[in-house]
C-alpha positions as CSV (number, residue, x, y, z in Angstrom):
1,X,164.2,-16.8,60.7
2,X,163.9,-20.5,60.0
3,X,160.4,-21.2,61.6
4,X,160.3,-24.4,63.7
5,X,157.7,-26.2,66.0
6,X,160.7,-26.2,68.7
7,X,161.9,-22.5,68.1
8,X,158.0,-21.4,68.2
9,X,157.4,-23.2,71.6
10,X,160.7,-22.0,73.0
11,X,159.7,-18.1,72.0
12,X,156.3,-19.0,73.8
13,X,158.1,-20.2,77.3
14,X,159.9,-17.2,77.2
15,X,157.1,-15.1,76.5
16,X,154.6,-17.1,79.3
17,X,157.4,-16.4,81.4
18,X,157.9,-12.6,81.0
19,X,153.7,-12.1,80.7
20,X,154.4,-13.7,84.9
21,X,157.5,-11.8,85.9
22,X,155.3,-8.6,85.3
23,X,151.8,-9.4,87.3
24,X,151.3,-8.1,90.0
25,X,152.4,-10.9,93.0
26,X,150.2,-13.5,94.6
27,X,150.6,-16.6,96.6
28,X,153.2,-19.0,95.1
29,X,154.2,-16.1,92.2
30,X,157.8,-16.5,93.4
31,X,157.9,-20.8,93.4
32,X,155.9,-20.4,89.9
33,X,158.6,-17.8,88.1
34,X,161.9,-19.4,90.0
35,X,160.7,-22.6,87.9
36,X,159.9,-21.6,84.9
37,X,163.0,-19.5,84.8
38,X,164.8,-22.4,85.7
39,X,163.3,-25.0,83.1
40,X,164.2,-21.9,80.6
41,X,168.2,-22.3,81.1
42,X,167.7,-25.5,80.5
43,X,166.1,-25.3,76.6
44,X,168.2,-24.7,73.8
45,X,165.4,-22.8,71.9
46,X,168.2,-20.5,70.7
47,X,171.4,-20.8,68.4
48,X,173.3,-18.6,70.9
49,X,171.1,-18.4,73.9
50,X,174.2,-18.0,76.4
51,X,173.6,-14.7,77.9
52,X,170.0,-15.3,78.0
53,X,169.9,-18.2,80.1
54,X,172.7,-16.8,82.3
55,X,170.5,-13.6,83.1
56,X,167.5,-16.3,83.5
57,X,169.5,-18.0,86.1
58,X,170.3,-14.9,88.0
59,X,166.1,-14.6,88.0
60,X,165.7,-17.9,89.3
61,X,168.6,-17.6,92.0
62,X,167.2,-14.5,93.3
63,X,163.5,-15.0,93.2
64,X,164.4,-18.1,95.4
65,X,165.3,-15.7,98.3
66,X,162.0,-13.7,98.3
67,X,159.2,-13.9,100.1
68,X,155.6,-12.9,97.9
69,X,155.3,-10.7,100.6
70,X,158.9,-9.2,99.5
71,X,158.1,-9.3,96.2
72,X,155.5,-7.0,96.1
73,X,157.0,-4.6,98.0
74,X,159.8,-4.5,95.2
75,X,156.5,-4.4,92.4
76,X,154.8,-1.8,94.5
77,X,158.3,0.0,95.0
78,X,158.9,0.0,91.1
79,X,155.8,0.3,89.6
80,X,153.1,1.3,92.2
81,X,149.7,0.9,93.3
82,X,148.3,2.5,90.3
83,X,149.6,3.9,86.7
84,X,152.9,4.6,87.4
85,X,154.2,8.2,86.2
86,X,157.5,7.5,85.4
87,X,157.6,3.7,85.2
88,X,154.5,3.0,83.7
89,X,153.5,-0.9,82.5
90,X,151.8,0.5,79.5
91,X,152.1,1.2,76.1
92,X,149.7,3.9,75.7
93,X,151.2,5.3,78.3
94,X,154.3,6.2,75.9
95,X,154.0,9.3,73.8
96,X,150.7,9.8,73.7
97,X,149.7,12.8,75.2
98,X,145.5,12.6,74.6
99,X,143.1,10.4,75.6
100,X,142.0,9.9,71.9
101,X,145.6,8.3,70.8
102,X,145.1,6.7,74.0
103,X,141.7,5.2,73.0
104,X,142.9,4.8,69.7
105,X,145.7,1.9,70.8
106,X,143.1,0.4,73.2
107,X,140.7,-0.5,70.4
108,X,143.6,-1.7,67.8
109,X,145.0,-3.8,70.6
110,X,141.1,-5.0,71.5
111,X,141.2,-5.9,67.9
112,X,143.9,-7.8,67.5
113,X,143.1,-9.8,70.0
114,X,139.7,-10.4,68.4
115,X,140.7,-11.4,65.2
116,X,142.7,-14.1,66.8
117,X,139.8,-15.6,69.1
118,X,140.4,-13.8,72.5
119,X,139.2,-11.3,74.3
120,X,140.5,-9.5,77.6
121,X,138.9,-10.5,80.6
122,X,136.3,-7.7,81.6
123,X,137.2,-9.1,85.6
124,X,140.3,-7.6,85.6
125,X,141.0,-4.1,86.4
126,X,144.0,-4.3,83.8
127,X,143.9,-2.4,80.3
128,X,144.7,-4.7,77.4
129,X,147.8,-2.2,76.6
130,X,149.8,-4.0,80.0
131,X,153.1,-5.1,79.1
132,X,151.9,-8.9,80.6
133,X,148.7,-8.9,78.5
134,X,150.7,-8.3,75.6
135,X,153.5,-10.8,76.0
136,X,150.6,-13.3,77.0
137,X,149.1,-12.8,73.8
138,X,152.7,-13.2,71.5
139,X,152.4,-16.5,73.9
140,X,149.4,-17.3,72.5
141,X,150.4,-16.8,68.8
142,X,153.6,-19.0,69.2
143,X,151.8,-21.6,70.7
144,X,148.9,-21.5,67.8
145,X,152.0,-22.0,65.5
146,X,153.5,-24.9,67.8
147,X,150.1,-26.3,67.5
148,X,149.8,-26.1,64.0
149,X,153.2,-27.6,63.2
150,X,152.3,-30.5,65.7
151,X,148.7,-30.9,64.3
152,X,149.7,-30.5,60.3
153,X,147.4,-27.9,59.6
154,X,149.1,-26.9,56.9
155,X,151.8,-23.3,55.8
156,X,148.6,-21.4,55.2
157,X,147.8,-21.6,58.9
158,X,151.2,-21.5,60.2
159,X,151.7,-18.3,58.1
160,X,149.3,-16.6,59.5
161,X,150.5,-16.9,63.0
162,X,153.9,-16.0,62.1
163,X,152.3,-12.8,60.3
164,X,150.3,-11.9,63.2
165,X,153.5,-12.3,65.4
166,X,155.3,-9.8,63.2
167,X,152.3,-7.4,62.9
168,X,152.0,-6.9,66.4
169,X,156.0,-6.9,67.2
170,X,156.0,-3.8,65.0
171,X,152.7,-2.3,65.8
172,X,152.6,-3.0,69.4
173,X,155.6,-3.7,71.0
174,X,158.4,-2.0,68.5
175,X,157.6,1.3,69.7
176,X,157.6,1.3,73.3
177,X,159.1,-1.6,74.5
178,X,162.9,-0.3,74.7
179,X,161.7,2.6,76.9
180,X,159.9,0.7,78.9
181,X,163.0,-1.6,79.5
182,X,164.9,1.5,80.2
183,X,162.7,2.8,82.7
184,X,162.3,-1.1,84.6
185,X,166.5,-0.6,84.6
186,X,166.9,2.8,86.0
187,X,163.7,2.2,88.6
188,X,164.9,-1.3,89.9
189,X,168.4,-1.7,89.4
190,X,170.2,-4.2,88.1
191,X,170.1,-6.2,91.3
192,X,166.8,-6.4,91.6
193,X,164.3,-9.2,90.2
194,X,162.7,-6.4,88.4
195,X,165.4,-4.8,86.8
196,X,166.9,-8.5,85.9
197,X,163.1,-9.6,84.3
198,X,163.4,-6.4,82.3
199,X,166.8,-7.6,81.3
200,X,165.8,-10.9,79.8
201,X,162.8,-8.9,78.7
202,X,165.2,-6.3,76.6
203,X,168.1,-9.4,75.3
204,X,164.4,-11.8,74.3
205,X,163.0,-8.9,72.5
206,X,166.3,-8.1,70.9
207,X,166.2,-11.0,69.0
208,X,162.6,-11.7,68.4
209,X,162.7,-7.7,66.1
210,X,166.2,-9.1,65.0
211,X,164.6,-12.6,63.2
212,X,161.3,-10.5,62.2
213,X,163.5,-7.5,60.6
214,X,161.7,-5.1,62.4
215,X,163.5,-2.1,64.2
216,X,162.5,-1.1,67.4
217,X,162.2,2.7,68.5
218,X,165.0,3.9,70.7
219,X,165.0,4.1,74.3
220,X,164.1,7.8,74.8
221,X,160.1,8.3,74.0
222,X,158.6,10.2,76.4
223,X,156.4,9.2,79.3
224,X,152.7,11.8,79.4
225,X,151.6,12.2,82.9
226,X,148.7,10.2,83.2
227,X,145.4,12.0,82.9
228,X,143.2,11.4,85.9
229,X,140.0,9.5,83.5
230,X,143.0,7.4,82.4
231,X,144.3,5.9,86.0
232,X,142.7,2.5,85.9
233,X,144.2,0.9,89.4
234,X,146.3,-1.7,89.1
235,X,145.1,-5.0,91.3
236,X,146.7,-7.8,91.9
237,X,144.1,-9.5,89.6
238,X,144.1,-13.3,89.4
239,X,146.6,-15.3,87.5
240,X,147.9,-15.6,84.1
241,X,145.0,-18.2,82.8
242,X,142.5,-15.3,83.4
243,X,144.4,-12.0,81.5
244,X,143.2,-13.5,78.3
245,X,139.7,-15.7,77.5
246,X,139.3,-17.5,74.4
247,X,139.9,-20.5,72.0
248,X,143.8,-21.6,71.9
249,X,143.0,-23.8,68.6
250,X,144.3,-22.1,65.3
């Protein structure tokens, strides 16, 4: 990976695009996600970006036909009201059959998030493990790096984004986030906006472990039934500025 300021504000479009596509709908979700799909074909963040802005249009093209009221019934159809059992948006929710490992990732992820100013916001019924809490926050880190490349704050400071980009690609997303794709795919279809989201989710995240070196786990961890002190509901919390609270300055 050559690190840029355009490459790092590219990476964090993409990834303020997929922490949206995986909220639960409100009122103008569809306008806001047709957009920003649609001012993604148009970057050249990438040296081969073709497929990934095609699949981007198909998003866009179909998101323009729906309804919020639509879209949610394809969210609620695919992932539920609550934890789903076998589509589940989170990554404790992989291979981790006690509620100890379970605690266990909550409080690394809490952490991680800590060390780098934010905080989940106690509002929301969401657990920071969620799949759009976690691409919010690699948001987050790309655009700290964007901003330290646009402010001159020097490599040290720019390093230690990119390092907590590839710590948590590894730690966080690595193991879990082919399965997850997997599941979106064989839940949705490909003809859905869902199963096309987890699409740009699987060829952005392809590349993203390809530039960092870091090899993901294969598509075939198991989902644990959720234990019922574990099945936090899943609202349809307010919008994207409110998943995360915090300082955005590196």
């Amino acid at each position: 990976m050559a690190p840029t300021c355009e490459l790092a504000l590219g990476r964090s479009a993409i990834y303020e695009f997929l922490s949206l596509a995986f909220l639960y709908p409100e009122q103008g979700s569809t306008t806001q996600l047709a957009e920003k799909a649609s001012n993604l074909t148009a970057e050249t963040f990438r040296p081969a970006p073709g497929e990934l802005k095609q699949v981007l249009g198909q998003v866009s093209s179909r998101l323009r036909d729906f309804t919020v009221d639509g879209l949610i019934d394809e969210y609620v159809e695919v992932f539920g009201h609550s934890v789903s059992g076998d589509c589940p948006q989170y990554e404790s929710e992989y291979e981790q059959a006690h509620v100890f490992q379970k605690s266990q990732t909550l409080a690394r992820l809490n952490a991680f998030y800590s060390a780098f100013g934010v905080a989940t916001n106690p509002e929301l019924k969401e657990r920071p493990d969620h799949i759009s809490v976690e691409m919010e926050f690699m948001h987050l880190l790309t655009l700290k790096e964007a901003y330290a490349y646009l402010n001159n704050h020097g490599q040290e400071k720019i390093e230690l984004c990119i390092q907590g980009q590839r710590s948590f690609l590894a730690e966080h997303l690595a193991p879990w986030i082919n399965s997850f794709v997997r599941q979106v795919s064989r839940k949705a279809g490909s003809g859905s906006v869902y199963g096309t989201a987890a699409h740009v989710l699987q060829l952005h995240m392809n590349e993203e472990f390809r530039a960092f070196g870091i090899p993901p786990a294969p598509s075939r961890r198991r989902i644990i039934p959720v234990q019922q002190e574990d099945d936090l509901e899943c609202g349809a919390g307010p919008g994207l500025a409110d998943i995360l609270q915090g300082s955005s300055q590196v």
